[in-house]
LUMBAVEX-48837 format. One record per residue (C-alpha): residue number from 1; residue in three letters; chain; x, y, z. Coordinates in steps of 0.02 Angstrom, whole numbers, plus 50000, padded with zeros to 5 digits. Example, Ala and Ser with C-alpha at 12.3 -4.5 7.8 and 13.67 -1.06 7.14 Angstrom:
<pts>
[1 "ala" "A" [50615 49775 50390]]
[2 "ser" "A" [50684 49947 50357]]
</pts>
This chain:
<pts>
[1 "unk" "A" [50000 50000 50000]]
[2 "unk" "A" [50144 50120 50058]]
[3 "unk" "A" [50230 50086 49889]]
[4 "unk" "A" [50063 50116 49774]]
[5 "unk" "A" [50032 50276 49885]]
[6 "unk" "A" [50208 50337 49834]]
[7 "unk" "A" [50198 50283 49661]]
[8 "unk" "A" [50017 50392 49653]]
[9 "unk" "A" [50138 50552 49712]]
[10 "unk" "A" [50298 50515 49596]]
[11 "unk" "A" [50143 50516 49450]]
[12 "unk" "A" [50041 50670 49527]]
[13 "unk" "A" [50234 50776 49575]]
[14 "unk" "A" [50346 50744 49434]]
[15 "unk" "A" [50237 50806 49269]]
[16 "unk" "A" [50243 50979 49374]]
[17 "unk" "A" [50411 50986 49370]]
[18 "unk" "A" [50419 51049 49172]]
[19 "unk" "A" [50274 51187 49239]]
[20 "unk" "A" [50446 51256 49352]]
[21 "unk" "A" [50567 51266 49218]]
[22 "unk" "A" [50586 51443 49132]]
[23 "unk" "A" [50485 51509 49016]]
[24 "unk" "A" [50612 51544 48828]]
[25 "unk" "A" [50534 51726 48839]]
[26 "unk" "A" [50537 51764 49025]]
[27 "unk" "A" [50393 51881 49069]]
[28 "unk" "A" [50519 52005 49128]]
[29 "unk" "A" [50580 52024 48952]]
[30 "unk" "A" [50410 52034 48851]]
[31 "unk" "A" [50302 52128 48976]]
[32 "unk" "A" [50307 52325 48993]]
[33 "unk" "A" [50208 52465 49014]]
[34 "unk" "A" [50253 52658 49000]]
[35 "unk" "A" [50325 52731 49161]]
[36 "unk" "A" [50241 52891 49163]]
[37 "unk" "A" [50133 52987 49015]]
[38 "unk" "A" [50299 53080 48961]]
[39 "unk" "A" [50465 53015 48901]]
[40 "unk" "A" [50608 53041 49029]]
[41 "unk" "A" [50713 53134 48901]]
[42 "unk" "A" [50685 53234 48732]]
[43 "unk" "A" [50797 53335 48605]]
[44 "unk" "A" [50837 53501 48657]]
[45 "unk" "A" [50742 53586 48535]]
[46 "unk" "A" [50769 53741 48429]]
[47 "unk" "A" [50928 53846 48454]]
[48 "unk" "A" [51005 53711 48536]]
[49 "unk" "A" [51145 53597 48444]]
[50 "unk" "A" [51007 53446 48453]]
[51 "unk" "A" [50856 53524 48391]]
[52 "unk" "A" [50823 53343 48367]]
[53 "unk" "A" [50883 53165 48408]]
[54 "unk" "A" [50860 53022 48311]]
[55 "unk" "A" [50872 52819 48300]]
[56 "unk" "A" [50985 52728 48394]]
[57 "unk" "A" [51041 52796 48563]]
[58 "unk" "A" [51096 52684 48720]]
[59 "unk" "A" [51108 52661 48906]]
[60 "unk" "A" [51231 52594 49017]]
[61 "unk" "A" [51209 52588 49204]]
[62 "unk" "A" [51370 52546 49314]]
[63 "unk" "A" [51325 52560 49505]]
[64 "unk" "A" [51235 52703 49543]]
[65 "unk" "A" [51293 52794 49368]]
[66 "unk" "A" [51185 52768 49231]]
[67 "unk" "A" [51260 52842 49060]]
[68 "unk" "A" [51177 52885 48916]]
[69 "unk" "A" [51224 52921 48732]]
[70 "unk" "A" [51115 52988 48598]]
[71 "unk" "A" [51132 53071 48412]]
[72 "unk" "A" [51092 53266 48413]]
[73 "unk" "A" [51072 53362 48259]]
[74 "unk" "A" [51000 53511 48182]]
[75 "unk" "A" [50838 53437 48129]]
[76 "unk" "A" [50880 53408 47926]]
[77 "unk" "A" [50907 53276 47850]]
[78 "unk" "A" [51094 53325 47789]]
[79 "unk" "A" [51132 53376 47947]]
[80 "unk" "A" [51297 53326 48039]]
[81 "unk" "A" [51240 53185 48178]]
[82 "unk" "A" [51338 53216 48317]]
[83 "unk" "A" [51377 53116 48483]]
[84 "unk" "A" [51284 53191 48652]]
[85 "unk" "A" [51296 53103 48818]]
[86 "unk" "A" [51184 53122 48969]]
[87 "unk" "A" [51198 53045 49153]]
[88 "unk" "A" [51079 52961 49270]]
[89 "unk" "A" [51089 52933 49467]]
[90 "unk" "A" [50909 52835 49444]]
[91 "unk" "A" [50867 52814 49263]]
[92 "unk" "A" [50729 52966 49250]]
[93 "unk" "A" [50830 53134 49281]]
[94 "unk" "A" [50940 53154 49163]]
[95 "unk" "A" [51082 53284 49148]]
[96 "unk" "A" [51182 53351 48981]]
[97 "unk" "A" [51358 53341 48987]]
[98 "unk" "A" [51428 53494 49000]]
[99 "unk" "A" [51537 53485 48829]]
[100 "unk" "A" [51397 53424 48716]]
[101 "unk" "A" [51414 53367 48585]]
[102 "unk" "A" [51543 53298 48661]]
[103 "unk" "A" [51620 53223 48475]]
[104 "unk" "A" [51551 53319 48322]]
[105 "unk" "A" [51716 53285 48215]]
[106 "unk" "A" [51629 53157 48113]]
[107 "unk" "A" [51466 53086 48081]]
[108 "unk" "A" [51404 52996 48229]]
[109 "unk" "A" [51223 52880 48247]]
[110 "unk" "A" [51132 52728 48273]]
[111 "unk" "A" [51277 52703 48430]]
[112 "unk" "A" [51278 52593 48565]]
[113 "unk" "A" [51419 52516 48661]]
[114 "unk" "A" [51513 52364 48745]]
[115 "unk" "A" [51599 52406 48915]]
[116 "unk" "A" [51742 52300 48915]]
[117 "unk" "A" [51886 52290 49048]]
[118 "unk" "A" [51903 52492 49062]]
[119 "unk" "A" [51874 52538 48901]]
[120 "unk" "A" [51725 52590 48807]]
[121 "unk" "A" [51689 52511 48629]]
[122 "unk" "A" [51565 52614 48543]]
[123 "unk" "A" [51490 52532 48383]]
[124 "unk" "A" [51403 52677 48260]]
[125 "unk" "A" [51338 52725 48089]]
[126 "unk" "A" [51465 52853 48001]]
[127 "unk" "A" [51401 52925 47870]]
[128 "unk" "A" [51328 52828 47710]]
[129 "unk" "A" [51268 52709 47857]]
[130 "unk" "A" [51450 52639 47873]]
[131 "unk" "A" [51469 52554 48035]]
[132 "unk" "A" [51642 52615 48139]]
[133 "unk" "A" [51711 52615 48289]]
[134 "unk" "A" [51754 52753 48438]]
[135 "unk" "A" [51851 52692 48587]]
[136 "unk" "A" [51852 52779 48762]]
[137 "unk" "A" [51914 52754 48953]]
[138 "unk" "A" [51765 52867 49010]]
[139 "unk" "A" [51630 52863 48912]]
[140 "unk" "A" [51649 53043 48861]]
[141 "unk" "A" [51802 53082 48771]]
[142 "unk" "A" [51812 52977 48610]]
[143 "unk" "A" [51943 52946 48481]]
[144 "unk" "A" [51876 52859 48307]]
[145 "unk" "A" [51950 52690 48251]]
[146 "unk" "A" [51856 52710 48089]]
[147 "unk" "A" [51739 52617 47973]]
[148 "unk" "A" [51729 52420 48012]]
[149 "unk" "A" [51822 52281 47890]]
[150 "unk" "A" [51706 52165 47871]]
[151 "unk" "A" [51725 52020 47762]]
[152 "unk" "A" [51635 51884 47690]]
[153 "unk" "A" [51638 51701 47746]]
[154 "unk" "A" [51772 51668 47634]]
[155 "unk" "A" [51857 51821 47663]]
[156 "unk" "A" [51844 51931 47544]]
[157 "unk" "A" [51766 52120 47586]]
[158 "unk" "A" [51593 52118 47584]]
[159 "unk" "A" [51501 52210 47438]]
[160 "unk" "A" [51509 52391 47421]]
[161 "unk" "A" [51364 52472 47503]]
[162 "unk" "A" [51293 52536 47660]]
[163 "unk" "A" [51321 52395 47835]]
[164 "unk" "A" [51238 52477 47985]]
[165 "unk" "A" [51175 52485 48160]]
[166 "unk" "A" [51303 52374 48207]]
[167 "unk" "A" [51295 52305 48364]]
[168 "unk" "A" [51438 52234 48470]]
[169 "unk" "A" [51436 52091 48584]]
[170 "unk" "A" [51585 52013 48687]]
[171 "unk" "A" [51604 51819 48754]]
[172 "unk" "A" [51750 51705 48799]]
[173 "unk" "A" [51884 51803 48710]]
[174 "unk" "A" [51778 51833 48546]]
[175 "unk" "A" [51669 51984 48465]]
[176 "unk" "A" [51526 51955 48356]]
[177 "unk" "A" [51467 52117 48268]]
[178 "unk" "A" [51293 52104 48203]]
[179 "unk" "A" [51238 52230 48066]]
[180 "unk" "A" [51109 52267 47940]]
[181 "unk" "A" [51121 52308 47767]]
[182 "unk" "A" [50985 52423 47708]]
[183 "unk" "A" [50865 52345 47851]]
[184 "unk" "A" [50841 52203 47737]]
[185 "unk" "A" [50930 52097 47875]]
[186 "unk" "A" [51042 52060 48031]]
[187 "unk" "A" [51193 51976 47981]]
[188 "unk" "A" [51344 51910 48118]]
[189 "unk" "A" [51519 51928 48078]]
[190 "unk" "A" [51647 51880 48228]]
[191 "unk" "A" [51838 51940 48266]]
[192 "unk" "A" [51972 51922 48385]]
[193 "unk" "A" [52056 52060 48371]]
[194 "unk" "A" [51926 52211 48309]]
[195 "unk" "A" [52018 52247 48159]]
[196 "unk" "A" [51948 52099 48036]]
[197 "unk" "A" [51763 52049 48043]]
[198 "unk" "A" [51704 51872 47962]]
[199 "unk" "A" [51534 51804 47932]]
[200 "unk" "A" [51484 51649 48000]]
[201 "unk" "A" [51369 51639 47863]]
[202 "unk" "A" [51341 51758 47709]]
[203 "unk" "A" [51145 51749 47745]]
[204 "unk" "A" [51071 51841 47869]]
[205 "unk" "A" [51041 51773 48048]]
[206 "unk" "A" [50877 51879 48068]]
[207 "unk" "A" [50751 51911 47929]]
[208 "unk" "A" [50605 52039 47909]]
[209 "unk" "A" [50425 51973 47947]]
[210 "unk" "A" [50322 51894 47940]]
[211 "unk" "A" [50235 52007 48066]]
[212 "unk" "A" [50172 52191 47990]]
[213 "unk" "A" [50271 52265 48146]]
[214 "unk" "A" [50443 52198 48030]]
[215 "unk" "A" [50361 52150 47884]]
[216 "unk" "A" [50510 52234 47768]]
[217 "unk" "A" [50645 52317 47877]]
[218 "unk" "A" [50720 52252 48025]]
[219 "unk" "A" [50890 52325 48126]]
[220 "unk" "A" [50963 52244 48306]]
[221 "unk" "A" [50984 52348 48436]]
[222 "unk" "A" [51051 52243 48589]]
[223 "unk" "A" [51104 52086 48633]]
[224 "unk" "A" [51087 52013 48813]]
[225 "unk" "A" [51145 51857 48896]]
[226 "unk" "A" [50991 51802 49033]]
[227 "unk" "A" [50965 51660 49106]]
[228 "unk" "A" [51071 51547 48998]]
[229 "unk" "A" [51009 51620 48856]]
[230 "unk" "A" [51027 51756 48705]]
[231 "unk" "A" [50901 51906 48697]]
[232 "unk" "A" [50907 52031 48567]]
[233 "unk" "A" [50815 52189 48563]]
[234 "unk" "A" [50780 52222 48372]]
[235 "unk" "A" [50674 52351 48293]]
[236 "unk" "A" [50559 52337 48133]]
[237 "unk" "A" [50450 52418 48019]]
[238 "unk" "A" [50345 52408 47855]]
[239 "unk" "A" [50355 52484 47715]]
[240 "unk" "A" [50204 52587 47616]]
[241 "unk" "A" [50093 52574 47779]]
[242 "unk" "A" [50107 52747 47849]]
[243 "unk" "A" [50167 52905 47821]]
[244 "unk" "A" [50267 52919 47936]]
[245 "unk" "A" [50328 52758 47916]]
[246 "unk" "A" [50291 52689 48123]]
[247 "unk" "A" [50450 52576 48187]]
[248 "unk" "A" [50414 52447 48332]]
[249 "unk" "A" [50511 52337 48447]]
[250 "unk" "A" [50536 52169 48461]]
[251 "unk" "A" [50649 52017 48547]]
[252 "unk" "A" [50712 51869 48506]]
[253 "unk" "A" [50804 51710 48571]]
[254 "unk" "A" [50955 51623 48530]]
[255 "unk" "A" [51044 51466 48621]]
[256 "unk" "A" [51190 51502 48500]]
[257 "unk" "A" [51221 51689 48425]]
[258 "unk" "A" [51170 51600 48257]]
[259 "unk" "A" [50984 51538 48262]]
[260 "unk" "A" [50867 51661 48323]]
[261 "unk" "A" [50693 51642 48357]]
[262 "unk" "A" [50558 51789 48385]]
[263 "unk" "A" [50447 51818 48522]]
[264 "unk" "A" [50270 51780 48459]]
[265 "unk" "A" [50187 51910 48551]]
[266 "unk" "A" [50308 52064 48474]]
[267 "unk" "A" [50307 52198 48450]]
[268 "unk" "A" [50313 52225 48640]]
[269 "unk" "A" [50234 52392 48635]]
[270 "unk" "A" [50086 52422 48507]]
[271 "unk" "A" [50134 52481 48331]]
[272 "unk" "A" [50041 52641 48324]]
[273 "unk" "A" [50166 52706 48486]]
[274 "unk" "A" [50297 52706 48364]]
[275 "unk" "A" [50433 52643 48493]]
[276 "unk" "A" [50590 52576 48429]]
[277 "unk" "A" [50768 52579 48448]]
[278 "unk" "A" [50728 52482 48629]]
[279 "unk" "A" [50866 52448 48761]]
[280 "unk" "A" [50865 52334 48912]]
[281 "unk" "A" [50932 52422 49065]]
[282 "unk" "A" [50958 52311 49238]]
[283 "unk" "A" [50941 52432 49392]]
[284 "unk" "A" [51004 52309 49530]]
[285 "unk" "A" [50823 52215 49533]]
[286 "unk" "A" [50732 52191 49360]]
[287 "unk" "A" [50739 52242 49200]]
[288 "unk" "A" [50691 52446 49130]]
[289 "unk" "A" [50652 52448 48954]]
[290 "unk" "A" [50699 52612 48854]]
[291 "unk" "A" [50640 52648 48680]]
[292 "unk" "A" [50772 52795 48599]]
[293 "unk" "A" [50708 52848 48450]]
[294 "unk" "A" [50627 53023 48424]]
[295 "unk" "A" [50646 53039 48627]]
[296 "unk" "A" [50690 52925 48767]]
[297 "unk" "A" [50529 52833 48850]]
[298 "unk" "A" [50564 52723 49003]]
[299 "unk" "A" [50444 52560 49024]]
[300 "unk" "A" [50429 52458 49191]]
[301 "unk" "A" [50389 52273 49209]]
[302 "unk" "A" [50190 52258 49202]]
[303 "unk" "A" [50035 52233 49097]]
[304 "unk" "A" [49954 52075 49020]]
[305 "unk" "A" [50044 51913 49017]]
[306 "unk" "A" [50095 51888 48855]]
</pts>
């Protein structure tokens, strides 16, 4: 009897033990809702040197510093895109840097950047959307490495053209640089020492669609290592919909750097927001999500499970 009764708990206990194991797209990485009705920073407006700010921008917190950098410009489309910074004690005051723009010598957007050891590696669009590099010790004060060599899987450059929003990502002695040409794609090239980039593969890793939120364009933004696992914030958008065209954000999983896989539920805030360009920020006890383009919005953990 005693060994039926415990046979009758092994059958009723052990099925629940898949229930416990984690989800692929943790709640804390698909759910969000807006932190307040206003976005927690915006360009500076006219007479200022960023009458405007645009696309990619990032955030950083180390300890109780948060840093931010975003692209300020004068509002046209030919105007120079140059690098301003901005710093946090708590993620929702923000305060310009004193010196902004604090690098204006070249064309500078569609940044974000890799802390590694003590230096800063800033991956950003030059102009013709030609991804570079900018080095720094304090996140401030940048010197330019210039545009990117990246190559194709059998080493040879890659076709003439524009690569951009490249996005850096560092693991076990290796960088993997993931870039899109003309939004019609992520592709991953990898290096050991920053100065040669190859492809694993001279097809992309990421595709548009089939979703209308990225049925034709599609850019990554971040890439995150959680739980075992590869996140990347990505952004996407469809052509001949809007006027504007309206740019949403999404995330996907990867056990590998190689094979992604998207959330069902994106885009993880509705399309008609307009919200893109999204960055995951840890503050010491969950996850903040900030959207950058057009202005800064801040989103907290919450709303429907999904």
């Amino acid at each position: 009897m005693i060994v039926r009764f415990a046979l009758l708990i092994a059958l009723v206990v052990l099925p629940g033990i898949g229930w416990a194991e984690e989800p692929v797209f943790p709640r804390e990485l698909v759910s969000f809702v807006p932190s307040g009705p206003k976005p927690v920073f915006v360009a500076g407006g006219e007479g200022r040197w960023d009458v405007k700010i645009r696309e990619r921008g990032f955030i950083l917190r180390e300890g109780p510093r948060w840093h931010m950098w975003f692209t300020g410009y004068d509002g046209t489309r030919p105007g120079l895109k140059m690098l301003g910074y901005a710093s946090s004690r708590d993620g929702v005051s923000w305060t310009r840097h004193k010196t902004n723009p604090v690098y204006k010598a070249h064309w500078v957007e569609d940044m974000m950047v890799v802390k590694q050891g003590a230096v800063y590696f800033m991956f950003a669009e030059g102009r013709g959307d030609v991804a570079h590099l900018l080095v720094s010790t304090d996140g401030i004060g940048w010197t330019r490495r210039g545009p990117l060599d990246v190559r194709l899987a059998n080493g040879k450059k890659i076709p003439a053209g524009p690569y951009g929003t490249p996005t850096g990502y560092y693991e076990n002695g290796r960088w993997y640089l993931f870039y899109e040409r003309r939004d019609a794609g992520i592709w991953l090239a990898t290096s050991r020492d920053m100065l040669t980039w190859t492809n694993i593969s001279d097809d992309p890793v990421l595709k548009p669609g089939p979703g209308l939120y990225d049925r034709d364009m599609v850019a990554l933004n971040q890439v995150i290592k959680y739980k075992g696992r590869y996140y990347a914030s990505f952004h996407g958008a469809a052509k001949g919909e809007e006027t504007p065209t309206l740019w949403s954000s999404g995330v996907a999983v990867s056990d590998d750097l190689k094979s992604w896989t998207k959330f069902p539920g994106n885009p993880l805030r509705p399309r008609k927001e307009n919200k893109s360009s999204g960055v995951y920020v840890w503050d010491g006890s969950r996850f903040v999500f900030y959207t950058m383009h057009g202005a800064v919005h801040r989103h907290l953990p919450g709303g429907k499970k999904r």
